[in-house]
N, C-alpha and C positions, 0 to 999 in steps of 0.2 A: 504493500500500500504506500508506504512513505518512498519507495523508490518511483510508482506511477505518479504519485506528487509532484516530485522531485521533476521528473523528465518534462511534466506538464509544463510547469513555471520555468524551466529552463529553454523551451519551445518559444512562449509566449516573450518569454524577454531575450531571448534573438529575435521575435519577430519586430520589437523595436526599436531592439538597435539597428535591425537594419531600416527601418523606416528613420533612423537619425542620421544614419550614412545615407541613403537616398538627397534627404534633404540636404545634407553636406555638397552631396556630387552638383544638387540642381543649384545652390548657391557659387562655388568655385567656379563652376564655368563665365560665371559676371567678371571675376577677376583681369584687371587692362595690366599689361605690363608698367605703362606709364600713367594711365589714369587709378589705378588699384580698382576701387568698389564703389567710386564715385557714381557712376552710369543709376546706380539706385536713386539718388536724388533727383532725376528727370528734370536737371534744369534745361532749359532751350532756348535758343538763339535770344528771344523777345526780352528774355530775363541778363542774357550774359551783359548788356551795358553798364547795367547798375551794381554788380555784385562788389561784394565788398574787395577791399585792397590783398586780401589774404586769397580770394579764389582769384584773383587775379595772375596772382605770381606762383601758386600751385595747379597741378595739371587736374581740371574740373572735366570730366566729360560732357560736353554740350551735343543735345539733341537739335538733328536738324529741321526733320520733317516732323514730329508731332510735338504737342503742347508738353506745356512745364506743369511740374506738379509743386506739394507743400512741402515734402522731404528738403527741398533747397533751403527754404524760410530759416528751418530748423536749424540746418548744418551753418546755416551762416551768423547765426542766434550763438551758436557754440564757440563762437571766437570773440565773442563780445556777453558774456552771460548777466555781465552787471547792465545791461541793456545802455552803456554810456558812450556810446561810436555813433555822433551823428552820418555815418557810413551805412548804418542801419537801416536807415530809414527809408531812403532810394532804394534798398534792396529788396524791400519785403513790400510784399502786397499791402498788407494792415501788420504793424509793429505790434501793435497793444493785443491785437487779437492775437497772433500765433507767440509771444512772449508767453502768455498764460501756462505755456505747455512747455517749460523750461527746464524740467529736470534731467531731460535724456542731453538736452543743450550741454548744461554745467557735468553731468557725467562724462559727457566728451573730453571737455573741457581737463577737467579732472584728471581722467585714465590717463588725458593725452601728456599730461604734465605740462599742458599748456604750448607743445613743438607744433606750429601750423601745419607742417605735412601729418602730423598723426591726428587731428581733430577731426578733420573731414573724413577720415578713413575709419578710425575708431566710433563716430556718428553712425557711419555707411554699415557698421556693422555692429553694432548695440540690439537690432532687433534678433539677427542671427542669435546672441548672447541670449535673449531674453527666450529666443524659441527652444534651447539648451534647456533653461534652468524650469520654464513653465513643462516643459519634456518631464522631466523629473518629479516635480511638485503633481503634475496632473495623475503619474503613474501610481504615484502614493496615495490621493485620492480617491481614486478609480482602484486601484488595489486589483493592477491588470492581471488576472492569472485566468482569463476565458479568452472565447472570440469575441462575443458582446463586450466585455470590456476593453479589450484591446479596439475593437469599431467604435466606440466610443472614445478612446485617445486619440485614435486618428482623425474622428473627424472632430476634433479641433484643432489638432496641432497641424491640420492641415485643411483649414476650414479657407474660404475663401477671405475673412476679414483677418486672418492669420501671415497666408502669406503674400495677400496685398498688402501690408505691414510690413513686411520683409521686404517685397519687391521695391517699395518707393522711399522708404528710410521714414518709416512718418513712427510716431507714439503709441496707438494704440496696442501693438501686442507686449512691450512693456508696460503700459497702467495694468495689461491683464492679467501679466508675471506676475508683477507686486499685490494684486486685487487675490487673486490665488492662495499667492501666499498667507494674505492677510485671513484669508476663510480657513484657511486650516490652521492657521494659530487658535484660529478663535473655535474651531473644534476641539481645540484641547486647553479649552480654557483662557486662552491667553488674551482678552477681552482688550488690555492695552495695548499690548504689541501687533493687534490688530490693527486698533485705532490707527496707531503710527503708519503701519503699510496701506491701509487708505487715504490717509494725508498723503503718502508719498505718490501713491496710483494720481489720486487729484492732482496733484500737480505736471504729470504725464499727459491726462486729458481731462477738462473737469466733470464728465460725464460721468469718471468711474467715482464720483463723491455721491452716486445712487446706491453703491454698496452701503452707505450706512443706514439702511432699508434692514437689512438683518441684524442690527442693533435692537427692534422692534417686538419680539417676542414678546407680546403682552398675554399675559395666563389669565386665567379668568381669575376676578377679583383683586387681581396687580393694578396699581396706580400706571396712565402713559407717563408720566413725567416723574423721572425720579434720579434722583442727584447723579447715581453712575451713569446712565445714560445720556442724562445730559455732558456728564464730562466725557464720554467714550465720544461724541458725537463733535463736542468743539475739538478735540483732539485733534479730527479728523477731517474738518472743513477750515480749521484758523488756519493755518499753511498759508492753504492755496487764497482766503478772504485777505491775507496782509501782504501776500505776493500783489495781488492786483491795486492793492494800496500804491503798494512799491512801482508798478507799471505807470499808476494815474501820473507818479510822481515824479517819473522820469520822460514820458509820454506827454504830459499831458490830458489823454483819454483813455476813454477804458469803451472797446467795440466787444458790445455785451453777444456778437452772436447769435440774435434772437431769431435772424432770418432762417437761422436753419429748423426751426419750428414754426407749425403752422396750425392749423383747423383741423380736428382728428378723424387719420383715414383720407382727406383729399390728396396727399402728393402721394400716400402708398397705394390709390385705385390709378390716378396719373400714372405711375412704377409699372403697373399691371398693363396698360393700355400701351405704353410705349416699349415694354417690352415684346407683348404680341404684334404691335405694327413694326418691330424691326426685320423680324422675319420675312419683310414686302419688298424694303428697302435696305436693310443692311447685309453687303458682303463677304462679311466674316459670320458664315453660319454657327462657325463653333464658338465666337465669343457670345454672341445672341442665345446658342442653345445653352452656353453654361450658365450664362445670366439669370436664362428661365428658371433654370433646375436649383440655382442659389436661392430665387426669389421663392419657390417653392419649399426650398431645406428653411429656411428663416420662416416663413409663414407657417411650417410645422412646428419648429420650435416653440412659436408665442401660443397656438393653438393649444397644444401639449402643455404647457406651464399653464393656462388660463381652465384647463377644464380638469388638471389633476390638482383641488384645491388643498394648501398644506399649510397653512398661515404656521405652524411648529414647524417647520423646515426652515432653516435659513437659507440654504438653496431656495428654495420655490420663494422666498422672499425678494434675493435677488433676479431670479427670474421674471418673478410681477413684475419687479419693476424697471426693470429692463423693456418687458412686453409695454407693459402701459408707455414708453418714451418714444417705441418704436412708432405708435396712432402717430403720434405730435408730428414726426421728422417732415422736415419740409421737403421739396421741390429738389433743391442743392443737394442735399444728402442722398435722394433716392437717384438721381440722373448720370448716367454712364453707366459702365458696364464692368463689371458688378454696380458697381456704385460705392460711396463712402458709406450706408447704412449699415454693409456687412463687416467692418469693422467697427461701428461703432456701438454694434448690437453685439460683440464678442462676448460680454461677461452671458447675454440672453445662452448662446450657443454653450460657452464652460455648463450654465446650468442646467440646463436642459440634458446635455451627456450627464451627469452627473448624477441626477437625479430618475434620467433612464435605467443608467446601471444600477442604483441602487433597487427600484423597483423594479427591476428583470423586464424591461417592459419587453414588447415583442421587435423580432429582426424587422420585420416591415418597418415600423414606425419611425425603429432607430436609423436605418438607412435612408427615408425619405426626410427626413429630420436631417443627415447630414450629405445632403444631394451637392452643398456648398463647397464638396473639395473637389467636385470637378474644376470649380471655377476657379477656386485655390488653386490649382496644380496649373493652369493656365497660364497664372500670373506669371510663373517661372518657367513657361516653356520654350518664349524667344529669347534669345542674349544682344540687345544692340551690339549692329555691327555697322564701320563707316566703309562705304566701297570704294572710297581713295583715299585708305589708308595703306600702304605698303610695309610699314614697319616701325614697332614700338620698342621700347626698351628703357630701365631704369639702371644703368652703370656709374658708378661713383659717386651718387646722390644728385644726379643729371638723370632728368627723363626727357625724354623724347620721343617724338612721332614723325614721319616723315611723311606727306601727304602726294600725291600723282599731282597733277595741275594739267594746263592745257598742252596738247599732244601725248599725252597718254590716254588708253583708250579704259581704265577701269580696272580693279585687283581682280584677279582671279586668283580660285583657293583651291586648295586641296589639305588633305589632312597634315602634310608634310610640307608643302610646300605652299606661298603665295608668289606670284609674278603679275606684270604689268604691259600690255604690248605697245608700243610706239610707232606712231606715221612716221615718224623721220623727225623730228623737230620737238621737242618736250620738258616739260619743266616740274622738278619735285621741289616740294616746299619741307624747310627742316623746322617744327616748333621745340626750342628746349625751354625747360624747369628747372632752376632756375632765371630768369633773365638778363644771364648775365653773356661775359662773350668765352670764346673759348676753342677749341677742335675737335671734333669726331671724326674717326676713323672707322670707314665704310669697307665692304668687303661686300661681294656682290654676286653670281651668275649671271652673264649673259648669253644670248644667242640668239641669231637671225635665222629668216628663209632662205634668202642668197647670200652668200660672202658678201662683207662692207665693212667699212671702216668707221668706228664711233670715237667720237672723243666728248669729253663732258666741261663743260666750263663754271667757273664762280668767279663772278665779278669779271668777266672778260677773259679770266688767266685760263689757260689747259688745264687740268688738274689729273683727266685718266684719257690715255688714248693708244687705241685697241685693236686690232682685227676680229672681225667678228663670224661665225661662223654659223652650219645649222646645230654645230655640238656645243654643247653649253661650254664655257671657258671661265674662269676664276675670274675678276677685277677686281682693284681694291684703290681707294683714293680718302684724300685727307680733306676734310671740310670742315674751315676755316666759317664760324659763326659769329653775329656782333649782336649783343640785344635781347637774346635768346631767338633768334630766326635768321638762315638764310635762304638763299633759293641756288638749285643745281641746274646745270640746263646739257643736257644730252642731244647729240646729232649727228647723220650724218648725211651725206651727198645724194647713196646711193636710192631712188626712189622705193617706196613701200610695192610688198606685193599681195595682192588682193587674196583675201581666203578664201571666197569662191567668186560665181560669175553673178550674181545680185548685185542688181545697180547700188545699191545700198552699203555693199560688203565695202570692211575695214580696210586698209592700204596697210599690213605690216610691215614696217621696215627691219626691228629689231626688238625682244623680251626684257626685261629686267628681273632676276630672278631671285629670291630668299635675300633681301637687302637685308645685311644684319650691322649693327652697330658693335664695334669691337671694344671701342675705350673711346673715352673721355676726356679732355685734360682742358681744365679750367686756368 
């Protein structure tokens, strides 16, 4: 018997570790050689003028073709956490509003020991930390030793408002860590050091100060108001009430956010109608179909919490009141794909599993109930890539990128290799991190269709020149940088030859193959 035990629980906790390795693999692959993990903050072009002086002189990933999200606001909050950088303020949408949510800022800050390369990076990846340590907290919890248990860790820790959290560096699945934590203190009594972990979640997002909803246990014949409670409850909201003190006072004002609530039920029937009509008009089926299947796993969840009633639960307490926030959410919160409501309904989702597993409820309910990791699993299924990018690299505390420019026809990849083909005539652009001046030392493949001759210029001078061939051949050249950018210019005589007979087709003259950077010297 204790050995069928024994095998059981060793089964069930391989199966999460490897759902922790999974998550590990889908995270890594974000990693830039010279940007790191920055690409999570989704800032984009419209945003790069304003950013503060610190992303300017560190290598920031900037998006070309689609919009910027809040993960930037944040990362840029973290280099200024006493909010006193009139730098600030150009850079953020509303100051006063995303200040509010400053602890994951000053944790940056913090870890980073305040070195601007490690703030943005250590920001970029706080929620990764936070999806570790909730990993653990959830399994104690949940006391995964089934399959029902184990289907309910996974769908959170891989619910859609989980790792769109992860994906865009925003707060929510840190308030959820600390919010987690704090319930299982307070399962074991620990009513202050709860307190404390909900001040701390409030000041992550202030939504999760709904957690002190399970402070509430009133017995029959128990007084509402009564001295510990009250003090369990200022505990837990004066934090975040003398932060926004501190915001008015350095701001100015205070952007109470109100717009993201509304009239109960009008933006979540809106949610409904605009999800079904994307199906007409939108062509990315499979974000549209996960959206649905989220919109449905979240509408189970409040469903389930609103008709298993348990006012003795402290779960089902945090789930009320989670579900009753969700009526309110405005317009903002429900639009896009998922939308921001499936994080901000996260603690709804913890409780909901939580409270399934303890009541055995049935597989059906439970997996319609977490339909949201499809959508989760989405978030992490593309990796920003730029197609004129040619080669990255951080040597000596110098990063670099080197981008194709006009007369290049575009990278091409393979799992080994990238290259770049050329009309004849072409220009790569060098950005380095630092912006200072200095040399890089190139080393290259190239090869042509026909024999020709390439030489490559900077600033007028020769710098590599070659016979070129259809077998690939070694080059290697030194480029000289001022400012942290120059420009390389490759050419040569012989005209490009067509890849096929479409009026349309390329002219190639010559490849440029696995550009790699050797060294540095500043």
């Amino acid at each position: 018997m204790l050995t069928r035990l024994f095998s059981r629980s060793h089964i069930y906790t391989s199966l999460g570790l490897g759902c922790a390795l999974l998550f590990a693999c889908l995270v890594i692959r974000f990693w830039h050689p010279a940007y790191g993990f920055t690409s999570f903050l989704q800032m984009d072009t419209s945003s790069d003028p304003g950013k503060i002086a610190a992303f300017k002189d560190e290598p920031i990933y900037i998006y070309k073709d689609t919009g910027g999200y809040d993960g930037q606001y944040y990362a840029q909050i973290a280099y200024h956490p006493l909010l006193n950088a009139k730098e600030l303020v150009p850079a953020m949408d509303s100051l006063s509003y995303r200040a509010r949510r400053i602890l994951p800022s000053a944790l940056a800050y913090i870890f980073a020991l305040g070195k601007p390369y490690w703030i943005v990076q250590v920001y970029c990846l706080l929620n990764c930390a936070a999806w570790f340590f909730l990993a653990t907290i959830l399994w104690r919890i949940l006391s995964v030793n089934d399959l029902r248990s184990l289907i309910t860790w996974i769908g959170v820790m891989f619910s859609a408002g989980a790792l769109e959290s992860v994906r865009l560096a925003l707060t929510d699945l840190i308030a959820l860590c600390i919010l987690a934590a704090g319930i299982l203190a307070l399962e074991r009594n620990k009513k202050t050091k709860a307190a404390y972990l909900f001040a701390a979640a409030g000041l992550c997002r202030e939504t999760a100060l709904l957690s002190v909803s399970v402070f509430c246990n009133i017995k029959p014949g128990e007084k509402w108001v009564t001295k510990n409670r009250i003090k369990l409850i200022l505990i837990s909201v004066l934090p975040l009430s003398l932060w926004l003190l501190y915001i008015r006072y350095q701001t100015g004002i205070i952007d109470s956010g109100i717009g993201n609530l509304t009239w109960p039920l009008s933006a979540y029937v809106v949610k409904w109608n605009a999800t079904i009509d994307a199906f007409y008009w939108n062509a990315d089926f499979s974000l549209t179909l996960t959206t649905l299947l989220a919109l449905i796993g979240l509408s189970t969840q409040a469903l389930y919490i609103l008709r298993n009633f348990e006012i003795s639960s402290l779960w089902w307490r945090l789930g009320f009141a989670y579900s009753a926030l969700m009526l309110f959410l405005g317009q903002a919160v429900w639009e896009g794909f998922p939308g921001a409501a499936q994080r901000i309904l996260l603690p709804l989702t913890l409780a909901f599993n939580v409270i399934a597993r303890r009541r055995r409820t049935g597989f059906v309910v439970i997996l319609i109930g977490n339909l949201t990791v499809f959508s989760g699993l989405l978030n992490l299924k593309d990796v920003p890539s730029d197609s004129h990018e040619l080669s990255a690299s951080r040597l000596n505390s110098v990063a670099s990128v080197i981008h194709i420019e006009d007369g290049f026809y575009g990278c091409e990849r393979t799992y080994k290799h990238t290259w770049s083909w050329c009309s004849g005539h072409g220009k790569l652009s060098v950005e380095t991190w630092p912006k200072n001046s200095g040399t890089i030392n190139l080393e290259f493949k190239i090869r042509s269709l026909i024999p020709c001759h390439v030489i490559a210029k900077i600033d007028g001078k020769i710098c590599y020149s070659g016979e070129v061939t259809p077998t690939k051949s070694s080059g290697s050249l030194k480029l000289p940088y001022r400012s942290g950018s120059a420009v390389l210019e490759f050419s040569t005589e012989s005209p490009g030859v067509s890849e096929s007979s479409d009026s349309h087709a390329r002219q190639l003259a010559f490849a440029l193959y696995d550009v790699t950077v050797v060294s540095v010297t500043q």
